[in-house]
N, CA, C and O atoms as a Tinker XYZ file with bonds, in Angstrom:
   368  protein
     1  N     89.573000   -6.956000  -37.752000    73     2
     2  CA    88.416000   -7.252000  -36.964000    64     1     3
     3  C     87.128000   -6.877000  -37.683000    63     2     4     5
     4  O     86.085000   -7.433000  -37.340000    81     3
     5  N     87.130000   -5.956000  -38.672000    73     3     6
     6  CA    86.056000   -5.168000  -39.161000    64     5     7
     7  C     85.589000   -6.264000  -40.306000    63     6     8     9
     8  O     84.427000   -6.432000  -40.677000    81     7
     9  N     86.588000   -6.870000  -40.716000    73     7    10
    10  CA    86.719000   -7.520000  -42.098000    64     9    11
    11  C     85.986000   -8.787000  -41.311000    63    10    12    13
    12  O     85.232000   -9.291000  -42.144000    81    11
    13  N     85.913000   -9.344000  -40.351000    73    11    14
    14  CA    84.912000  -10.493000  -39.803000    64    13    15
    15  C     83.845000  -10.335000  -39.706000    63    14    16    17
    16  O     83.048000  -11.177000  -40.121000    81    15
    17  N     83.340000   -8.844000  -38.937000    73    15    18
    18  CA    81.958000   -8.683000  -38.985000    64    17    19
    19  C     81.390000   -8.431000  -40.014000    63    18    20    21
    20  O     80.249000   -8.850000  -40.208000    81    19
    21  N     82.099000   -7.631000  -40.985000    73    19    22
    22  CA    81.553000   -7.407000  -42.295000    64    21    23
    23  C     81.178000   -8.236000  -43.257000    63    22    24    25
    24  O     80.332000   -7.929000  -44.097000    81    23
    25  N     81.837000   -9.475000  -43.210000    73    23    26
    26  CA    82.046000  -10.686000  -44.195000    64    25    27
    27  C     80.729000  -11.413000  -44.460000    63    26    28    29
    28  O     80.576000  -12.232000  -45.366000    81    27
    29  N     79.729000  -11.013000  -43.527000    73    27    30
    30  CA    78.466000  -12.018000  -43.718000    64    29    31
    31  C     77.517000  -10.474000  -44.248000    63    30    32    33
    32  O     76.434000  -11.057000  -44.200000    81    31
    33  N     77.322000   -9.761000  -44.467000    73    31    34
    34  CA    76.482000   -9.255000  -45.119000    64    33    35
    35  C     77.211000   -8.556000  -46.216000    63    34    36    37
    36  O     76.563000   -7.886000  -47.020000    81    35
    37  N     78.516000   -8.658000  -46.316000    73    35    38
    38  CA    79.240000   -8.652000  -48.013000    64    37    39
    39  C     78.457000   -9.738000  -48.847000    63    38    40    41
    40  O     77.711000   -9.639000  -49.821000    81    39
    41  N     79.000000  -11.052000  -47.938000    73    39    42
    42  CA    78.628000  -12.041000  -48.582000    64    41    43
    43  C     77.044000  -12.497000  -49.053000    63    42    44    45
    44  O     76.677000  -13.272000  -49.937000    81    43
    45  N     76.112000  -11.507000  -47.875000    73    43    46
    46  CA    74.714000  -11.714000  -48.021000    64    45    47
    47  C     74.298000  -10.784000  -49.228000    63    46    48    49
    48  O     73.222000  -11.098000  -49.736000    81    47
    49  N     75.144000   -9.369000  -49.953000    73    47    50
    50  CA    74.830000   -9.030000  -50.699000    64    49    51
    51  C     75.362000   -9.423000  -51.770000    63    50    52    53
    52  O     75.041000   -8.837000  -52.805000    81    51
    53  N     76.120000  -10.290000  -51.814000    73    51    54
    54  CA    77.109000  -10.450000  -53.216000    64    53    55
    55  C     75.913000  -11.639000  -53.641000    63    54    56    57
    56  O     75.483000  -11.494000  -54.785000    81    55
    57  N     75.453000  -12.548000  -53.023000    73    55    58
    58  CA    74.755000  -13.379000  -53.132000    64    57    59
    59  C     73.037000  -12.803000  -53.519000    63    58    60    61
    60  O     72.078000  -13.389000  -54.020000    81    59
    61  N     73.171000  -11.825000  -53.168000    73    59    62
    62  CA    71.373000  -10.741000  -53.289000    64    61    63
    63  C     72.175000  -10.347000  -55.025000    63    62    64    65
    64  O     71.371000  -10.579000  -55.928000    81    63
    65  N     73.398000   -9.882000  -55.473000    73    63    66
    66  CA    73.157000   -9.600000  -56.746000    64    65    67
    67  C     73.290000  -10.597000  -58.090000    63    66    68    69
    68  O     73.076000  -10.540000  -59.301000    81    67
    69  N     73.819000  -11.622000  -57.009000    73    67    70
    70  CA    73.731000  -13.114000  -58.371000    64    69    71
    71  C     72.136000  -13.512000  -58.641000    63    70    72    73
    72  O     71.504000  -13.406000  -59.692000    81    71
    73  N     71.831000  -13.855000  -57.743000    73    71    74
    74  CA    70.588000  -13.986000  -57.702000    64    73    75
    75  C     69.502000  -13.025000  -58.162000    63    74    76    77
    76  O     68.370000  -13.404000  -58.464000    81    75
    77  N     69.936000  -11.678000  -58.203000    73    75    78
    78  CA    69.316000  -10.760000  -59.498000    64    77    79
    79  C     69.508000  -10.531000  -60.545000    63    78    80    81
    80  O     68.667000   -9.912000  -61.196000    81    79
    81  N     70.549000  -10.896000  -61.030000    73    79    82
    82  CA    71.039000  -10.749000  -61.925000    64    81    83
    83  C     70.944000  -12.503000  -62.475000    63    82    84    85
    84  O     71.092000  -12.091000  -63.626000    81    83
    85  N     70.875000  -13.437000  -62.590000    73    83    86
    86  CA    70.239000  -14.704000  -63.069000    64    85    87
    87  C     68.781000  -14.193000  -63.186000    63    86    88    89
    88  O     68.416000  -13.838000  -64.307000    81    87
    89  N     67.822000  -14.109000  -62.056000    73    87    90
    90  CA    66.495000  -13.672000  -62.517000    64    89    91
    91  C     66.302000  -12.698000  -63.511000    63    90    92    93
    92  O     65.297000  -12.717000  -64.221000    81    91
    93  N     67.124000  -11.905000  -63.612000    73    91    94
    94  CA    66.911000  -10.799000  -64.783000    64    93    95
    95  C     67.615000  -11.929000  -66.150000    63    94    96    97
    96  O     66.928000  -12.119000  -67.154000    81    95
    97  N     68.740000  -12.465000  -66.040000    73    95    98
    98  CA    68.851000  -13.562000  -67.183000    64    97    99
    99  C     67.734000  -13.706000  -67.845000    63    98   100   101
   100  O     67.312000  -13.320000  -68.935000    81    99
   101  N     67.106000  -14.696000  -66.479000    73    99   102
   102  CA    66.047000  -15.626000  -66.952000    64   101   103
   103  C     65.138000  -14.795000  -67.686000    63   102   104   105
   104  O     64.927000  -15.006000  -68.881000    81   103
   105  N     64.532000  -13.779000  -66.995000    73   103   106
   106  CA    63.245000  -12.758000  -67.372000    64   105   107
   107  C     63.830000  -12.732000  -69.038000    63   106   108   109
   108  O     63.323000  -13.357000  -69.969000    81   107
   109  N     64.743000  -12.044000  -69.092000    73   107   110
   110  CA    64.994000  -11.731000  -70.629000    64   109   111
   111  C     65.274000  -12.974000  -71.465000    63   110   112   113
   112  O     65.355000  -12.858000  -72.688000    81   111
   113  N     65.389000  -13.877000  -71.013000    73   111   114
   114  CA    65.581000  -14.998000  -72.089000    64   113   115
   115  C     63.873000  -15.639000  -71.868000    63   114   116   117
   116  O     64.042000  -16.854000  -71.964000    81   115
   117  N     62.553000  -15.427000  -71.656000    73   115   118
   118  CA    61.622000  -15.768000  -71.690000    64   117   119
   119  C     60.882000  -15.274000  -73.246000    63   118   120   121
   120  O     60.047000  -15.951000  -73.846000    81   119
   121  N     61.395000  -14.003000  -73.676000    73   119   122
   122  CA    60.712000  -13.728000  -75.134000    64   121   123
   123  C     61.621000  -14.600000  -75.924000    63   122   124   125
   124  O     60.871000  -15.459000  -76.388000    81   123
   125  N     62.770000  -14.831000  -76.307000    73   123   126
   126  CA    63.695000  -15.865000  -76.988000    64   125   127
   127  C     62.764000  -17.029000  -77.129000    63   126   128   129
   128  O     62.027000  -17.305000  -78.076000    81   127
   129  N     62.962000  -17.712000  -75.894000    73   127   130
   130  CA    62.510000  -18.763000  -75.586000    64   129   131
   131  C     60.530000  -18.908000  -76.278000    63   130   132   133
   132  O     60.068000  -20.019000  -76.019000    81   131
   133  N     60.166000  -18.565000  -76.550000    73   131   134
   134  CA    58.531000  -17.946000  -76.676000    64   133   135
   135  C     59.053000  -18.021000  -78.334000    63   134   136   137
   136  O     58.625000  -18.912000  -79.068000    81   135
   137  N     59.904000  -17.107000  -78.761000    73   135   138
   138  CA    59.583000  -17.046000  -80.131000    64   137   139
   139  C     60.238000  -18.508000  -81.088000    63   138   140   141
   140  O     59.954000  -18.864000  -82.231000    81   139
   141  N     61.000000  -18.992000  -80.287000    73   139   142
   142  CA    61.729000  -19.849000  -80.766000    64   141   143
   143  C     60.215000  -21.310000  -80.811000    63   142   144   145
   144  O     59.877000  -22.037000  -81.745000    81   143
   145  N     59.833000  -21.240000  -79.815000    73   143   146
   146  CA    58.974000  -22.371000  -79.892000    64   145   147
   147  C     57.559000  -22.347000  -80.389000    63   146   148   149
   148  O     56.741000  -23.264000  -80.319000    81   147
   149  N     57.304000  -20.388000  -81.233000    73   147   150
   150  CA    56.868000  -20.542000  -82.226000    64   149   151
   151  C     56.797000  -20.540000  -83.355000    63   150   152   153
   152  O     55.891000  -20.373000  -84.171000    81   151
   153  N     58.466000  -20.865000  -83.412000    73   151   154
   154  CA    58.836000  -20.941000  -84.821000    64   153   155
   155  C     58.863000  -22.266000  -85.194000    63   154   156   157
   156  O     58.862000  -22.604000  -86.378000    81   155
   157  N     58.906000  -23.646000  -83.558000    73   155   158
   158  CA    59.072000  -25.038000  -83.897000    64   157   159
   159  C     57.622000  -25.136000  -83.886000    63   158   160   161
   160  O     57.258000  -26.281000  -84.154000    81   159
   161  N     56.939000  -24.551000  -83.727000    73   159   162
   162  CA    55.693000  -24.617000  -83.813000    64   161   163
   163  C     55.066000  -24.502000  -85.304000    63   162   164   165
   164  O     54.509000  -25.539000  -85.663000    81   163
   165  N     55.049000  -23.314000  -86.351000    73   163   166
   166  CA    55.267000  -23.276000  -87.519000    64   165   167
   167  C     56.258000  -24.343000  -88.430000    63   166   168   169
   168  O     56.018000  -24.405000  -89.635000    81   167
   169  N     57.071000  -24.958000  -88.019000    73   167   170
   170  CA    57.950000  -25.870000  -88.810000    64   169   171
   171  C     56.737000  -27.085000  -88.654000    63   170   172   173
   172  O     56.071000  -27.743000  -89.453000    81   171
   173  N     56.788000  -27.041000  -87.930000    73   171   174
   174  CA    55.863000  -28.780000  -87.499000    64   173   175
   175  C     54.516000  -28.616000  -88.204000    63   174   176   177
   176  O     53.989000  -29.620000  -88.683000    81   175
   177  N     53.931000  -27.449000  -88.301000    73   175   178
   178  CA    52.379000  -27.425000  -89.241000    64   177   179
   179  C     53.066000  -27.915000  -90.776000    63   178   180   181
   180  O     52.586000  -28.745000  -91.548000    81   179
   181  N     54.279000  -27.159000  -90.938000    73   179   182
   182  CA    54.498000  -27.221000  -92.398000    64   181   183
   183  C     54.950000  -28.901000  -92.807000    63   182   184   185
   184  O     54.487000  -29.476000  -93.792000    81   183
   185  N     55.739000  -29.404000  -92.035000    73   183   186
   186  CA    56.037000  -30.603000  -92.182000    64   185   187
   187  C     54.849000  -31.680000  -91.956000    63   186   188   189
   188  O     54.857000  -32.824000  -92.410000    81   187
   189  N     53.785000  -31.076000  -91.137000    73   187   190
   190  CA    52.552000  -32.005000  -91.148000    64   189   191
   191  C     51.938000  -31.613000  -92.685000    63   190   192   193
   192  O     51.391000  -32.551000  -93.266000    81   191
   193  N     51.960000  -30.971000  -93.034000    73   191   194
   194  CA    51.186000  -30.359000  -94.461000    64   193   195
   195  C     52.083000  -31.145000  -95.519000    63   194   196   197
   196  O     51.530000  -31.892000  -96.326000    81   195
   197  N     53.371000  -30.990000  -95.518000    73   195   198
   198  CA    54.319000  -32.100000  -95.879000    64   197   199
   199  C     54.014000  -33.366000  -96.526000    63   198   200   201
   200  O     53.828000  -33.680000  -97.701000    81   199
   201  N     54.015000  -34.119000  -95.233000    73   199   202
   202  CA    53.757000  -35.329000  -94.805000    64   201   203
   203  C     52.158000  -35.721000  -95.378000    63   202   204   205
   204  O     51.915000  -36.895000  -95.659000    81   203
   205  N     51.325000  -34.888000  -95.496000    73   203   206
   206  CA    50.323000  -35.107000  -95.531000    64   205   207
   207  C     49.854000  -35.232000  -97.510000    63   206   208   209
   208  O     49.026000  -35.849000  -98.179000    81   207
   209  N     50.870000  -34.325000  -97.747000    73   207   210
   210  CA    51.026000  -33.906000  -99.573000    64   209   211
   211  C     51.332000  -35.605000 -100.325000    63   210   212   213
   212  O     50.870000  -36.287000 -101.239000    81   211
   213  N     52.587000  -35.721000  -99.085000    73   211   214
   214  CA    53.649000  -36.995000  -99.727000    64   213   215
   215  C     52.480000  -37.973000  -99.221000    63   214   216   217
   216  O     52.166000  -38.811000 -100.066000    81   215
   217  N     51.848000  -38.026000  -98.139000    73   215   218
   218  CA    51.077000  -39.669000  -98.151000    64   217   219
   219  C     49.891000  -39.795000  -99.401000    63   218   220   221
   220  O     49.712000  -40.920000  -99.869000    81   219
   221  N     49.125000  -38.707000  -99.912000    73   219   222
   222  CA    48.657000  -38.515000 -100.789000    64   221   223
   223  C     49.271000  -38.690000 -102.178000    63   222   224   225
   224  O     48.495000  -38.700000 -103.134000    81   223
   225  N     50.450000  -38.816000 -102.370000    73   223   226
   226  CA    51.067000  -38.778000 -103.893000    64   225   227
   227  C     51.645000  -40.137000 -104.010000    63   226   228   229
   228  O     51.803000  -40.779000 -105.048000    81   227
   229  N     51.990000  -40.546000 -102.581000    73   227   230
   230  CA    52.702000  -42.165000 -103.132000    64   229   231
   231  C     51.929000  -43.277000 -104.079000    63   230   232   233
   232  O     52.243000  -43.985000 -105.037000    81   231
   233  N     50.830000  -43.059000 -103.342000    73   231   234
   234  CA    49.785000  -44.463000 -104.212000    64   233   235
   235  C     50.312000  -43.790000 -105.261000    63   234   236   237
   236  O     51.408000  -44.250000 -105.583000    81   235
   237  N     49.775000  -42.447000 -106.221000    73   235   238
   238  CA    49.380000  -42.029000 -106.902000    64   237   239
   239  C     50.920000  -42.880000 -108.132000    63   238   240   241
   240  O     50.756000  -43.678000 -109.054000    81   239
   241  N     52.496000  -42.170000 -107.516000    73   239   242
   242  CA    53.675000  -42.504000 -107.918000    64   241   243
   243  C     53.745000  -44.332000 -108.034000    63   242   244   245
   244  O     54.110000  -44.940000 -109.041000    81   243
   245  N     53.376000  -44.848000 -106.966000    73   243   246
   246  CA    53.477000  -46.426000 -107.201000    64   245   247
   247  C     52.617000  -46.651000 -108.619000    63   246   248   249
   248  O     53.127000  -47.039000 -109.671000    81   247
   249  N     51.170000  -46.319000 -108.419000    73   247   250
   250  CA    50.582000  -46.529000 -109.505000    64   249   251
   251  C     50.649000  -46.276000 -111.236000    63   250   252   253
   252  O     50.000000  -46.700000 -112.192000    81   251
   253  N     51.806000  -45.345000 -111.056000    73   251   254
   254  CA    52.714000  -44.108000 -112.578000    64   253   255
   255  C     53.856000  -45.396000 -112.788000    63   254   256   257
   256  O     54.296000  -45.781000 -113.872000    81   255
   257  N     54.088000  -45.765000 -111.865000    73   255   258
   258  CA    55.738000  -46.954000 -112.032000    64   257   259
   259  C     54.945000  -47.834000 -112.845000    63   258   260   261
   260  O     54.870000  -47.726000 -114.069000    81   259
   261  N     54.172000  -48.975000 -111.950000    73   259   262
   262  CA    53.440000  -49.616000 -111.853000    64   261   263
   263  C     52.920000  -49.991000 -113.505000    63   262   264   265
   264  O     53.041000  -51.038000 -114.141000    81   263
   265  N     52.419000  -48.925000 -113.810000    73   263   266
   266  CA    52.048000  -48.371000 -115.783000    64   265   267
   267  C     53.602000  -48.569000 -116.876000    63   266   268   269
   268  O     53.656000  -49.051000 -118.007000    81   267
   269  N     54.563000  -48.082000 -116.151000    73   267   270
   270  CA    55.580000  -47.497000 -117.157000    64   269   271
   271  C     55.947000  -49.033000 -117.385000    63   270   272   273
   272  O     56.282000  -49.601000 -118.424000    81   271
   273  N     55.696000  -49.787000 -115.426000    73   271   274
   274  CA    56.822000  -51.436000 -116.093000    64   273   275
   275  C     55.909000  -51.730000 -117.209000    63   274   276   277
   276  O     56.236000  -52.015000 -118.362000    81   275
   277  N     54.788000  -51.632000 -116.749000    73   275   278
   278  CA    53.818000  -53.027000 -117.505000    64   277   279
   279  C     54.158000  -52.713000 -118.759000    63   278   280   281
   280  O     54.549000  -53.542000 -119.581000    81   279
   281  N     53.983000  -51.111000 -119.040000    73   279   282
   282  CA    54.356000  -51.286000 -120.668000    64   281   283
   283  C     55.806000  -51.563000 -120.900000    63   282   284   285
   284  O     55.956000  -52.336000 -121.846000    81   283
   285  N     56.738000  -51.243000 -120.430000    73   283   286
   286  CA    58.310000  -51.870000 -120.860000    64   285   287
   287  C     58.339000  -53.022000 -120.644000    63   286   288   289
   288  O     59.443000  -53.479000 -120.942000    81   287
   289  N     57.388000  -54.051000 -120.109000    73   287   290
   290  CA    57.548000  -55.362000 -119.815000    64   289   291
   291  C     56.431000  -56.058000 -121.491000    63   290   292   293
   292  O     56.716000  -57.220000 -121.778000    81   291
   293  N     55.826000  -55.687000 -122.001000    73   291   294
   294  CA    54.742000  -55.718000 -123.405000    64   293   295
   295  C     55.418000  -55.198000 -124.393000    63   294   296   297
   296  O     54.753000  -55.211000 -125.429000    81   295
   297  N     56.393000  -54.776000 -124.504000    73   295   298
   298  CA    57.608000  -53.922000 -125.815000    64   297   299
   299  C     58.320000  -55.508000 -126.049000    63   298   300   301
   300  O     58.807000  -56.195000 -125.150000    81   299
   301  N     58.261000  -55.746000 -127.008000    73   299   302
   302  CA    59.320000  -57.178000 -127.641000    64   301   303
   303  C     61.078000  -56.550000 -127.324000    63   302   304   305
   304  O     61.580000  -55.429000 -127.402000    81   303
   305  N     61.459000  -57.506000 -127.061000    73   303   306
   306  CA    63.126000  -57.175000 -127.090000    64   305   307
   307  C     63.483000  -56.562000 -128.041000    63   306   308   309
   308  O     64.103000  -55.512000 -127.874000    81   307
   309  N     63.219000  -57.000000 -129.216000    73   307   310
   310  CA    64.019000  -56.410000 -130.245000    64   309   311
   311  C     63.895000  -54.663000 -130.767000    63   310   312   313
   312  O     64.461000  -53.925000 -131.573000    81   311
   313  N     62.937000  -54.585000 -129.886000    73   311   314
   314  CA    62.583000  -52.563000 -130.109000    64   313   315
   315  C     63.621000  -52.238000 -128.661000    63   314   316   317
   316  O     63.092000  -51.201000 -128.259000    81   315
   317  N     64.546000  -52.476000 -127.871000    73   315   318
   318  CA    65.352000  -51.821000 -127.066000    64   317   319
   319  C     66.769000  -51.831000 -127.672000    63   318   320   321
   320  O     67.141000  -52.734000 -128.421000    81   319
   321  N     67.608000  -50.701000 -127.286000    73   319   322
   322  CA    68.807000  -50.343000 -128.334000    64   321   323
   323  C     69.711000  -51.417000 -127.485000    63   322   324   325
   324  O     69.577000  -51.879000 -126.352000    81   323
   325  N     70.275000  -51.533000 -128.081000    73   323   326
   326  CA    71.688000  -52.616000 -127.577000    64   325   327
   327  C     72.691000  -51.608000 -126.816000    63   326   328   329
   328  O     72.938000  -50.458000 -127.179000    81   327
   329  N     73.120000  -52.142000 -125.902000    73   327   330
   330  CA    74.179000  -51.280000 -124.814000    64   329   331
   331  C     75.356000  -50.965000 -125.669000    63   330   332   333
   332  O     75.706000  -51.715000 -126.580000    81   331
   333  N     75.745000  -50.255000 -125.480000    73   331   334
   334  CA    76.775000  -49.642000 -126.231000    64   333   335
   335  C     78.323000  -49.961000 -125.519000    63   334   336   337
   336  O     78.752000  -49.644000 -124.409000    81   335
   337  N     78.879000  -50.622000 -126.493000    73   335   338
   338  CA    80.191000  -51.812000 -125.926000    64   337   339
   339  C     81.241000  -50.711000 -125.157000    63   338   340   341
   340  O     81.539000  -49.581000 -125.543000    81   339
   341  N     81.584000  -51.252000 -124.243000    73   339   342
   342  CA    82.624000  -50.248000 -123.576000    64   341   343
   343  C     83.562000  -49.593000 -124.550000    63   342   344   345
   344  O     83.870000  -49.988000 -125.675000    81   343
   345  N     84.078000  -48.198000 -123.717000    73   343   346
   346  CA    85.217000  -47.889000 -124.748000    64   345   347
   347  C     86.518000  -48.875000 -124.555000    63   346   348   349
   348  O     86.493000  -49.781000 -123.722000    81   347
   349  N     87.708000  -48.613000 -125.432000    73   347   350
   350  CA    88.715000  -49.078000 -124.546000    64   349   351
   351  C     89.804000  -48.073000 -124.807000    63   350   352   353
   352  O     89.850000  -47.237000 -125.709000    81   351
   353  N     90.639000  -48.301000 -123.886000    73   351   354
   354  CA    91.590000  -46.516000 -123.429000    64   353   355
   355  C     92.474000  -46.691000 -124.794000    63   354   356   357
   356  O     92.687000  -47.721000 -125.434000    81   355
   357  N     92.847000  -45.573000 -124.996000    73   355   358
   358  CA    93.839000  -45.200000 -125.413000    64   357   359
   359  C     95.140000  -45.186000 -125.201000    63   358   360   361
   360  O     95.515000  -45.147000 -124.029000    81   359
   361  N     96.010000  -45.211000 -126.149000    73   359   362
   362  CA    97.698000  -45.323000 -125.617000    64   361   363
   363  C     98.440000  -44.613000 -127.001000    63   362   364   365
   364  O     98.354000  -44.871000 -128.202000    81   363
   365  N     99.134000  -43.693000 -126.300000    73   363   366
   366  CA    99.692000  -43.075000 -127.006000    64   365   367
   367  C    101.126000  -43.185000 -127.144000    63   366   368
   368  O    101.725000  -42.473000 -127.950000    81   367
């Protein structure tokens, strides 16, 4: 009989310590959470700094290619070495 009346404020406290114990979760996972998103915070400056290096160097690289064909395209054939004929295997 005791175990009926008792059952709703067992149950009202078992339910008072989940519920403190998640809020205390939560509370302590709020510095985690904080440092973590200023660390994606720091990644993303660096990758904008990145990004910003590489959009600056491409012309620069197209324009270095750009030089090397023209002159390998102005070299006469006969100044490039001839490919060197396959091997062929051995048999012993």
């Amino acid at each position: 009989m005791f175990n009926v009346v008792l059952a709703g404020p067992r149950l009202a406290l078992h339910l008072t310590r989940r519920i403190f114990a998640a809020g205390l979760g939560a509370a302590e996972a709020v510095p985690r959470i904080a440092a973590a998103l200023d660390e994606m915070r720091a990644t993303l400056r660096q990758l904008e700094r990145l990004l910003a290096y590489v959009a600056e160097e491409v012309p620069e690289l197209a324009y270095q290619v750009e030089q090397i064909r023209a002159r390998l395209d102005a070299e006469p054939e006969t100044d490039r070495p001839e490919p060197a004929a396959p091997a062929t295997a051995r048999r012993g």
